[in-house]
Backbone bond lengths (Angstrom), bond angles and torsions (degrees), N, CA, C in turn:
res aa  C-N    CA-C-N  psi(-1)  N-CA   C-N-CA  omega(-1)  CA-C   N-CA-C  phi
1 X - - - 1.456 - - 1.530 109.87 -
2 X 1.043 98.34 133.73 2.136 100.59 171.15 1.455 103.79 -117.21
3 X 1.366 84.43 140.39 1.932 102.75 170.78 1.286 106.48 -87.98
4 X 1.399 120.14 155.21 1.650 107.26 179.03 1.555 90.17 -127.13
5 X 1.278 130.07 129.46 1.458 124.51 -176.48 1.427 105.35 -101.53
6 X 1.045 152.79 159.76 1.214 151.11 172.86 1.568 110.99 -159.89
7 X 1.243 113.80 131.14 1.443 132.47 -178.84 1.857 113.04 -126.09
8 X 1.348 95.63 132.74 1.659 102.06 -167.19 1.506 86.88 -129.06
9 X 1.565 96.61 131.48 1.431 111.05 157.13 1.898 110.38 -122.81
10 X 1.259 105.59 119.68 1.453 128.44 -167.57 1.556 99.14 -87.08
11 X 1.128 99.45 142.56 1.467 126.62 177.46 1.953 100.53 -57.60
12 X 1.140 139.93 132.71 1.373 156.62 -160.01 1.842 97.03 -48.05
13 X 1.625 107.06 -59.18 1.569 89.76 -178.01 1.127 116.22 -85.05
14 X 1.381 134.97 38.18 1.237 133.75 154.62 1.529 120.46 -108.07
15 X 1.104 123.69 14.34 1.431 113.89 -162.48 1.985 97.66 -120.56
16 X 1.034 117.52 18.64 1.389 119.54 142.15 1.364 128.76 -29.14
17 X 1.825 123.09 133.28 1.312 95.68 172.77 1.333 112.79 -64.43
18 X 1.147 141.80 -30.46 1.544 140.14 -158.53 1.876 94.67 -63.32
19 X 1.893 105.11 -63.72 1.479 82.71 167.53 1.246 147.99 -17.61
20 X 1.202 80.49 -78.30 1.590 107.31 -175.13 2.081 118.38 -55.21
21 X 1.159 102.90 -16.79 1.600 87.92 163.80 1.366 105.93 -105.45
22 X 1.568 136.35 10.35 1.070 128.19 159.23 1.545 125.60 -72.14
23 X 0.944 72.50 -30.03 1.802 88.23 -171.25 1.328 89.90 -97.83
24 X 1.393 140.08 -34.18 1.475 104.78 170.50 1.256 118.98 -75.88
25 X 1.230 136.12 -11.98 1.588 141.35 163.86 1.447 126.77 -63.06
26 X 1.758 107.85 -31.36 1.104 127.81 -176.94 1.912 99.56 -80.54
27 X 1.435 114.80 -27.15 1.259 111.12 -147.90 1.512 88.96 -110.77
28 X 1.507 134.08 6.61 1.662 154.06 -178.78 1.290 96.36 -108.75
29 X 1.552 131.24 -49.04 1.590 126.62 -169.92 1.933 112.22 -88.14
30 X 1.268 82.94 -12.37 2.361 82.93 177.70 1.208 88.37 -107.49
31 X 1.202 139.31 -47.99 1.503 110.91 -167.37 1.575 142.46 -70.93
32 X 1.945 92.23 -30.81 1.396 98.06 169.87 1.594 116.14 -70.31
33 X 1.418 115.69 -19.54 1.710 102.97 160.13 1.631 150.82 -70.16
34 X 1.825 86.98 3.90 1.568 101.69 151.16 1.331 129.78 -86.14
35 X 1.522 120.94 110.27 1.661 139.26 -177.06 1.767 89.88 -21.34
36 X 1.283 121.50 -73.81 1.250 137.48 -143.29 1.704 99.37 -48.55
37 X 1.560 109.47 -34.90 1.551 109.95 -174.19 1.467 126.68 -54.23
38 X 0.943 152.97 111.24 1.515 144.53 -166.88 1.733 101.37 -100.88
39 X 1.257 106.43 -34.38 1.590 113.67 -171.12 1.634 112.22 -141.91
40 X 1.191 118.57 152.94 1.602 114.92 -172.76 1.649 96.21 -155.65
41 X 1.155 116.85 136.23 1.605 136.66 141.11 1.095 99.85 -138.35
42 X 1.761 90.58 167.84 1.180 120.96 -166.13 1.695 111.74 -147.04
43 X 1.637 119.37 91.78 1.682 109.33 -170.43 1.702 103.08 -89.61
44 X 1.577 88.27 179.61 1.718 108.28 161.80 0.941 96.42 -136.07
45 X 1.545 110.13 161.99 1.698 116.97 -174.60 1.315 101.55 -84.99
46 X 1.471 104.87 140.13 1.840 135.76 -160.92 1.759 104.58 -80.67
47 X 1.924 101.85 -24.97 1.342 90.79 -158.47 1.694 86.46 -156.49
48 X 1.404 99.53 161.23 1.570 102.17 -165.09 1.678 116.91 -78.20
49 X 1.805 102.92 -10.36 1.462 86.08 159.51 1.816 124.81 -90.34
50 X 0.610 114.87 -7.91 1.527 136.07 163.19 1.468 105.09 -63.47
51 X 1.280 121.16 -44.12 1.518 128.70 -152.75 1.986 82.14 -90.17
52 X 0.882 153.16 -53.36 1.214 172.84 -72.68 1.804 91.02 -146.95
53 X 1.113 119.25 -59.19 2.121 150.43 -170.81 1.616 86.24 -75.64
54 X 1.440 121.70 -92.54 1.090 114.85 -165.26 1.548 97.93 -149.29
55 X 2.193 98.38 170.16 1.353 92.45 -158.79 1.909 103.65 -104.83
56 X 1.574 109.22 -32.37 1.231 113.19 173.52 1.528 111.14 -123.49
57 X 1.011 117.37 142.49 2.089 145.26 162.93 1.487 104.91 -89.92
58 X 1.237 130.83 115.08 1.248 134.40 148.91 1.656 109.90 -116.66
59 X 1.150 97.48 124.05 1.916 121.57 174.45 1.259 106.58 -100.66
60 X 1.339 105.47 114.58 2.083 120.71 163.27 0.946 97.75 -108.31
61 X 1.446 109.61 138.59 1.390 134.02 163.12 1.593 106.44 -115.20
62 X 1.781 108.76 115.43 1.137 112.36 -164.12 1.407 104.01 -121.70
63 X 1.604 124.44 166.22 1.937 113.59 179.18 1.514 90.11 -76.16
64 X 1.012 139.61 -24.77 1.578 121.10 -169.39 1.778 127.07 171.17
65 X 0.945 143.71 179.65 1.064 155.88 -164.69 1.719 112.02 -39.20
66 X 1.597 95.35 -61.34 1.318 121.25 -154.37 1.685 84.97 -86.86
67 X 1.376 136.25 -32.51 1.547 140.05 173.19 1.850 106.93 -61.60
68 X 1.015 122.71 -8.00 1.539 135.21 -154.90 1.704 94.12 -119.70
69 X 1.469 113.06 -40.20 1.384 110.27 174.18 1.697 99.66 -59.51
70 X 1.294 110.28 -75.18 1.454 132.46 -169.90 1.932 94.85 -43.82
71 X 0.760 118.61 -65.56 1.359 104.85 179.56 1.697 100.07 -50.78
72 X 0.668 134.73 -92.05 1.631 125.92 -147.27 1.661 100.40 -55.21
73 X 1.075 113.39 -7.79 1.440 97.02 177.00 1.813 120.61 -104.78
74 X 1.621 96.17 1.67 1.551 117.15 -171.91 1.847 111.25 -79.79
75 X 1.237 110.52 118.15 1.682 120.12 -157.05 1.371 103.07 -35.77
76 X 1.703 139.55 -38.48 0.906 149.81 -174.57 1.895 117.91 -52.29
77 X 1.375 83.94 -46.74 1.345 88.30 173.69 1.576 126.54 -113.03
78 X 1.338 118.92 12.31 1.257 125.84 147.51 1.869 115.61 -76.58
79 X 1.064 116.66 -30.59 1.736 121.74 173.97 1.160 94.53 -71.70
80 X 1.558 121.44 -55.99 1.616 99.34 -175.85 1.086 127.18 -82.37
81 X 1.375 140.56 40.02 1.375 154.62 -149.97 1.791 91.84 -156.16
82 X 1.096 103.64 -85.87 1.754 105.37 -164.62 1.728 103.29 -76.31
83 X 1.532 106.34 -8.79 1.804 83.79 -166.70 1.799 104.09 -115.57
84 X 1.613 108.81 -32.58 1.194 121.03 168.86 1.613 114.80 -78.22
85 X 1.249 116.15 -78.63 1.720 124.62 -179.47 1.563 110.52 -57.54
86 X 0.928 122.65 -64.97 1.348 120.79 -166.87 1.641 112.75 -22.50
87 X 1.559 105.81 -74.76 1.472 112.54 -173.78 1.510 100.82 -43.67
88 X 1.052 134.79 -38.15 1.509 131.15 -153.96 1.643 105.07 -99.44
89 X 1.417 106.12 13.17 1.502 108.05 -172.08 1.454 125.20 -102.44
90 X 1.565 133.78 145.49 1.062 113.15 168.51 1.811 122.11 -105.61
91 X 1.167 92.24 -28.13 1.402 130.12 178.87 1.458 119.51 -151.73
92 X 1.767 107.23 148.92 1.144 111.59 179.15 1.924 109.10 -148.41
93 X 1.606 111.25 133.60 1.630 113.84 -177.96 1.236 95.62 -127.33
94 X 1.687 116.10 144.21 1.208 128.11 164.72 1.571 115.80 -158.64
95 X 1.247 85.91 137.17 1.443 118.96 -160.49 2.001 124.95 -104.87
96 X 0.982 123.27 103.78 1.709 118.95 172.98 1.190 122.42 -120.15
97 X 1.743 102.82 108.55 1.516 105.66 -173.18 1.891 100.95 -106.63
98 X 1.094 96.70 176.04 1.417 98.59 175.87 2.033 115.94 -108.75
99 X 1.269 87.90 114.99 1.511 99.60 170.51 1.011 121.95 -86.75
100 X 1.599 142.99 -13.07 1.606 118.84 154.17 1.870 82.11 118.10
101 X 1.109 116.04 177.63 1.260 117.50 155.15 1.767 155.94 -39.46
């Protein structure tokens, strides 16, 4: 199994709370409609240095490597990447480690 970590840092007028649970709702309702997803959260930062680094964490839990290709390349989540997030982005990190079974 691979975790996919992902850290978003949003451009200054987006990081509102009102934003910010839109886009985490928006970024909970497109993603779990990729097959490949087995698991999904979605955080906000807990504390203002966190809030400061970045504004949302999304964790995939995927069967594997080649499931991690297919997701990022699956139409669902290319719109929400280049057509939803992007504009609203300042930065973006992502991460896939392997969790084992």
């Amino acid at each position: 199994m691979i975790e996919r970590v992902v850290l978003v840092k949003l451009r200054p007028e987006y990081r509102g709370a009102e934003d910010l649970a839109k886009i985490a709702d928006q970024t909970r309702q497109v993603l779990a409609t990729i097959p490949e997803v087995k698991a999904l959260r979605v955080g906000l930062p807990a504390t203002p240095r966190t809030e400061g680094a970045y504004q949302i964490l999304i964790e995939v839990r995927l069967d594997d490597l080649e499931a991690v290709e297919r997701y990022r390349a699956h139409p669902a989540h290319r719109a929400y990447v280049d057509v939803f997030l992007r504009p609203m982005m300042e930065g973006i990190r992502a991460y896939d480690f392997d969790v084992g079974a």
